[in-house]
C-alpha positions, 0 to 999 in steps of 0.5 A, a space after each residue: 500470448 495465448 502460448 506464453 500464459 500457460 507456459 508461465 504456469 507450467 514453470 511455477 508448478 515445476 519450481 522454475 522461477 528464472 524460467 518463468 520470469 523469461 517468460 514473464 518478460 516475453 509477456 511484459 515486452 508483448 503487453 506492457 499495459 497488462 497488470 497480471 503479467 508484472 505481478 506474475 513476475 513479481 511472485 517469481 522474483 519472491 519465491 527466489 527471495 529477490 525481494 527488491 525485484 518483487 516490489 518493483 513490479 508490484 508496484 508497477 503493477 498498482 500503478 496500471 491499474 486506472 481506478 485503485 478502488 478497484 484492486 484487490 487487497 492481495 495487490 496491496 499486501 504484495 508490496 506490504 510485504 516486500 518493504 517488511 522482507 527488506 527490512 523497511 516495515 514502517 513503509 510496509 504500513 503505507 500500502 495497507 493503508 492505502 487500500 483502508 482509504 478509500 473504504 475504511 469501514 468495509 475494508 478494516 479487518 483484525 488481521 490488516 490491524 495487527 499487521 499494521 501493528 506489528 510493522 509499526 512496534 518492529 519497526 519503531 515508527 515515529 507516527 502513528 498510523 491509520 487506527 480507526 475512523 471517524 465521521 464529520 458533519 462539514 459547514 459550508 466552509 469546511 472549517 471544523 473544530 478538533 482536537 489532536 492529541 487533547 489540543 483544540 483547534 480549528 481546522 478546514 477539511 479538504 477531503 481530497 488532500 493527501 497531506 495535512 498542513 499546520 503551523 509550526 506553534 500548533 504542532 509544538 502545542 499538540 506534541 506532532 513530531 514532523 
């Protein structure tokens, strides 16, 4: 390994990207659990414009990490930009707005919006995505009053759900497309 970083290096600076994906895999079969060596991988595979291949190991490389608090948005914006090279830019928001999740209010920048943006007009996307924030004061029973899209109703929060449940009759009265 310690011979194989540099060597790594070395090709990207002298333009070899098949090389330093050899040498990348070298690293990989060596170390699976390492993160840096799938995304090195990953950045050669995208300076020869495989696109498909770059985005699997980015997101190979989200997936080891063990706290995705942690990792930085260039991680995120990596796989961003691959589903866009490809042609899916409705699905190059999810990631960004993977990373806003988990601290919205530190996190959100102009230049993550406007790309959010601009993914989601080239791309025509059907529903809206991750635009702000909002604070709410929880009962005890988690059930809260809201309004969607001028439509009152209440609801619980469950602040570690992953996907929002409705009846079919309020998403009609609310206009959600699902």
């Amino acid at each position: 390994v310690e011979l194989l970083e540099p060597a790594y290096d070395s090709l990207v600076r002298l333009g070899d990207f098949k090389g330093a994906i050899d040498v990348a895999n070298q690293l990989i079969k060596l170390s699976p659990a390492i993160p840096d060596y799938r995304y090195w991988r990953g950045e050669a595979y995208e300076s020869l414009k495989d696109y498909k291949a770059a985005l699997s190991d980015y997101i190979s490389t989200l997936q080891l990490f063990k706290n995705l608090r942690n990792v930085s948005v260039k991680q995120y914006y990596a796989i961003s930009r691959m589903y866009a090279e490809i042609g899916r830019p409705c699905d190059a928001i999810t990631p960004l707005e993977m990373y806003l999740r988990y601290d919205v209010a530190a996190r959100q920048t102009a230049q993550i919006a406007q790309l959010i943006s601009e993914w989601a007009t080239q791309g025509n996307c059907r529903a809206s995505h991750a635009a702000g924030s909002d604070k709410v004061l929880l009962a005890p029973d988690n059930i809260i009053d809201v309004v969607v899209n001028g439509v009152r109703a209440r609801m619980v929060l469950d602040t570690g759900a992953t996907i929002v449940s409705m009846t079919p009759s309020f998403a009609s009265r609310a206009k959600i497309v699902t």
